[in-house]
Structures are given as C-alpha cells and as structure tokens.
N, C-alpha and C positions, 0 to 999 in steps of 0.2 A: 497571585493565583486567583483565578475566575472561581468563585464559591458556587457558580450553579450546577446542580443536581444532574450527573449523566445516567440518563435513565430510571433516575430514582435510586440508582446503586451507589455512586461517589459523587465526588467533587469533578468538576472539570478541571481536566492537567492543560488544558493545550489554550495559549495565551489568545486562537481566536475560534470564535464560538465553530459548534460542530455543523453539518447538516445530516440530517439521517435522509439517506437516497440508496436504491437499490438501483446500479446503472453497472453493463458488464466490464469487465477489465483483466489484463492481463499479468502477470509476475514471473520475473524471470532474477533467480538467484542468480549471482554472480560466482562462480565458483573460485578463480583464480585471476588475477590479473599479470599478463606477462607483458614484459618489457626486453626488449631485443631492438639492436640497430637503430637505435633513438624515437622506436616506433613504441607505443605499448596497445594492446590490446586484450577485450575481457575474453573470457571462456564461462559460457553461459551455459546454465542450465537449461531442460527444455520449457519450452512456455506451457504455466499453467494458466489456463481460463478459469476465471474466479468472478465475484461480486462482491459491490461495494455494499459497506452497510453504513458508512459515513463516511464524510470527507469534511477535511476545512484547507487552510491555507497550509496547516504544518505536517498535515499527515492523511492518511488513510484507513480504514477498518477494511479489510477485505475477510472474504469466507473461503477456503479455500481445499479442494478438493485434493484429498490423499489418492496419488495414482499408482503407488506400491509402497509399502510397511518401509522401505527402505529411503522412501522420499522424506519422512521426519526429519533426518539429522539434516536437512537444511532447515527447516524453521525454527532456528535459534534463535539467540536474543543479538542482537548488532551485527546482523548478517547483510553486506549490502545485495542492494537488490534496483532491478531496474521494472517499471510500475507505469501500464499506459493503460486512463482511465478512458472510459468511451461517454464524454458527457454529452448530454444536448446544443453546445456552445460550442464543441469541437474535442477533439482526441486532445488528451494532456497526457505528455511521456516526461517522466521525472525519474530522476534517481535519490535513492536513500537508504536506509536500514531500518531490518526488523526492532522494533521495543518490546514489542506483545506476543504473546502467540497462548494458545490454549484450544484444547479441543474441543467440538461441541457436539452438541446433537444432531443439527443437521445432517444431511447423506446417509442416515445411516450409521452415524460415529464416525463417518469417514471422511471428516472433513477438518478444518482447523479455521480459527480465526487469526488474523495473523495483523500484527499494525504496524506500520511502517512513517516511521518521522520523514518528510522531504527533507532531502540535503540539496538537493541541486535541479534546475528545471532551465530550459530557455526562455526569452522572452514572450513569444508566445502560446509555450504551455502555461504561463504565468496570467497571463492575459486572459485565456480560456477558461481556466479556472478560477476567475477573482468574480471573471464576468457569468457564472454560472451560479459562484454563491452568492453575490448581490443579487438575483431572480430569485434564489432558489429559499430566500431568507423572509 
C-alpha cells in the first residue's frame, strides 16, 4: 500500500498515484443487464453530468448531482457503472463500479461524491488516459 497522505485525511488505497483535476464527465448506472437470443444488452440509467475531482489509472472521484431524492438508491457501493471522462488528451469511456459514495456539501447538499474503481476500458481509452496523467504528473 502507497503510505502517501490523500489529502492529509488517509493513506493512499490505490496502487497508482492520484491526480486531483476538475475535468467534466459523464455516469451512467447500469440498471440491469439482459440477455436474450445470444445477444446481451445493458439498460441504463439516464446520464448524469458530473465532475472529476481526481483520476489515476484504477479509478475515479467524481461529484455528482442528485436529480431527484429517488436517484440515491443507485449510488451504492458495487454498483456497475459506465464513466466517459472529458480529458484534454481525449474522451476516455470505461466501465466499472461504485466503492465510495457519500454526500457533500457542494450544490446545495445535493450532490454526492461517488468513486468508481475501473474494471474494464479499450485500448485507446487506456492510452488517453495513461497519456494525460504522465502530463498531468
């Protein structure tokens, strides 16, 4: 485990360092995934427009705006989710699941912070993002 200091609050969990960047981005809960006729496909949530408050290789920090009292019960913990960042290097669309979530101050109280471990990306979301945080470092 990285013993350096996130924020002055804990230890760093995530095996590669963070960046703190405010860049817009998208999240879209995965609601169900069906499978039928050897096809599967997801059934999404609608997209929330959000902001990053850090990124590194294994995940995200996003801020994310509550658009009805009823939209909580998806930011649970291991919720998957689909996640298209808007960096300067280019858009990176990954998929993954929630670890974090808690509410904060911002909007109002009406907003959440919400973290997201990457599980899955193509090559060149991988690419755009490797090459964003070697600049951005």
């Amino acid at each position: 485990m990285n013993e350096r200091e996130d924020e002055g609050r804990r230890p760093e969990r995530r095996a590669s360092g963070r960046v703190m960047a405010e860049h817009a981005a998208r999240l879209q809960f995965i609601t169900r995934i069906i499978v039928g006729a050897g096809l599967a496909r997801e059934e999404l949530w609608p997209t929330l427009i959000c902001r990053t408050r850090d990124v590194s290789e294994e995940g995200v920090r996003l801020d994310v705006p509550i658009l009805r009292e009823g939209d909580t019960c998806f930011f649970g913990v291991e919720s998957p989710v689909r996640v298209t960042l808007g960096l300067p290097t280019g858009a990176v669309e990954a998929r993954g699941v929630t670890v974090r979530y808690a509410k904060t101050e911002g909007g109002g109280g009406r907003e959440f912070f919400v973290g997201v471990k990457i599980t899955d990306m193509d090559g060149t979301s991988a690419d755009s993002l490797r090459a964003y945080l070697r600049g951005a470092r």
